[in-house]
C-alpha positions in Angstrom: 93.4 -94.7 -20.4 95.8 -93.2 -23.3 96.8 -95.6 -25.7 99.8 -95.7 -27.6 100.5 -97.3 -30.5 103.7 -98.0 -32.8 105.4 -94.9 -31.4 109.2 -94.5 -30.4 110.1 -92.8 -27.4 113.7 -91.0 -26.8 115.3 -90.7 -22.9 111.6 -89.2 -21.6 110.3 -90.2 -18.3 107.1 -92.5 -18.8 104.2 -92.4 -16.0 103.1 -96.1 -17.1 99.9 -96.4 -14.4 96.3 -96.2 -16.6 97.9 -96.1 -20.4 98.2 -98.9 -23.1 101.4 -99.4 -24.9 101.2 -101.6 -28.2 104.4 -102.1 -30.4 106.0 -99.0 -29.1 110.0 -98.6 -28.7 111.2 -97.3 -25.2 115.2 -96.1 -26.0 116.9 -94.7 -22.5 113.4 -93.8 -21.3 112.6 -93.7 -17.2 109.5 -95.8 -17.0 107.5 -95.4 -13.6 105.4 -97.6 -12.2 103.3 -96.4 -9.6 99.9 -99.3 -8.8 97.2 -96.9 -9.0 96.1 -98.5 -12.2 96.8 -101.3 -14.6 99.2 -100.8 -17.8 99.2 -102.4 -20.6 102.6 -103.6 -22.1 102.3 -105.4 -25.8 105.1 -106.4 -28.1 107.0 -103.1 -26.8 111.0 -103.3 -26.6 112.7 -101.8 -24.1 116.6 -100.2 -24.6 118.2 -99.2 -21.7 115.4 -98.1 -19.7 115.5 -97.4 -16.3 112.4 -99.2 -14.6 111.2 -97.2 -11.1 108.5 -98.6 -8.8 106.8 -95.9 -6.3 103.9 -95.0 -4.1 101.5 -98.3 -3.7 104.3 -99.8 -6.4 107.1 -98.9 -4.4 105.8 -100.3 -1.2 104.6 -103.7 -2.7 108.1 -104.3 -3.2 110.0 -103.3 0.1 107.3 -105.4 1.6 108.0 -108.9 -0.8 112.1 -107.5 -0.2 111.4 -107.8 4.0 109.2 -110.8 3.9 111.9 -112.5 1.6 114.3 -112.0 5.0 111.6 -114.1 7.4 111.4 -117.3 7.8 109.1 -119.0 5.1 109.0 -116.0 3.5 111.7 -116.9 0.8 109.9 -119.9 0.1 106.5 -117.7 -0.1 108.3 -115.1 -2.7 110.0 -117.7 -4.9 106.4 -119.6 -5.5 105.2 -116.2 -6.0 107.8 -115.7 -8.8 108.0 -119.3 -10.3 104.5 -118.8 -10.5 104.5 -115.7 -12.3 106.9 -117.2 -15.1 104.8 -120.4 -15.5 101.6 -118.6 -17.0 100.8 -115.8 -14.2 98.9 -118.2 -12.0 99.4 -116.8 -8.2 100.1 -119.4 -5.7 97.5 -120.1 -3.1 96.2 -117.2 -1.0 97.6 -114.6 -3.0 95.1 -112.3 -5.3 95.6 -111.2 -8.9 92.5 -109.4 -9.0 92.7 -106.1 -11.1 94.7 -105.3 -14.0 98.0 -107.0 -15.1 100.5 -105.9 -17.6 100.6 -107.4 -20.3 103.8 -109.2 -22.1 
């Protein structure tokens, strides 16, 4: 895992999945976010960056954007999120297991 600390990146494209980012600055940066490995996220700020989700990423969310179109599945998804903004719990029956960004 590279780790980076205090360091200000300009309009670069950013694999994020494996690496540690602590106090850094992210100015017109693509950030990519793939879910082959956790990423660390602390006290960074973020100016207009473009965030892009692919592979195992990319697919975890066309799956929550079609189960958010089924019935129950709404419901399901907004718990999920709700959850998420209360403290990262995950509702019933759904796993956190591995590594989770941090804020």
């Amino acid at each position: 895992m590279a780790e980076y600390n205090n360091q200000t990146f300009n309009q670069d494209e950013h694999a994020l999945d494996g690496n540690a980012y602590t106090a850094c600055t992210f100015d017109g940066s693509t950030l990519i976010y793939r879910g082959f490995d956790g990423v660390t996220l602390k006290d960074c700020t973020f100016n207009g960056c473009k965030w892009t989700f692919d592979g195992p990423a990319s697919n975890t969310m066309r799956f929550l954007a079609g189960l958010y179109g089924l019935p129950g599945g709404q419901e399901l998804v907004e718990h999920t999120f709700a959850s998420i903004r209360s403290g990262g719990q995950a509702p019933d029956g759904v796993s956190t297991d591995g590594p989770v960004a941090g804020s």
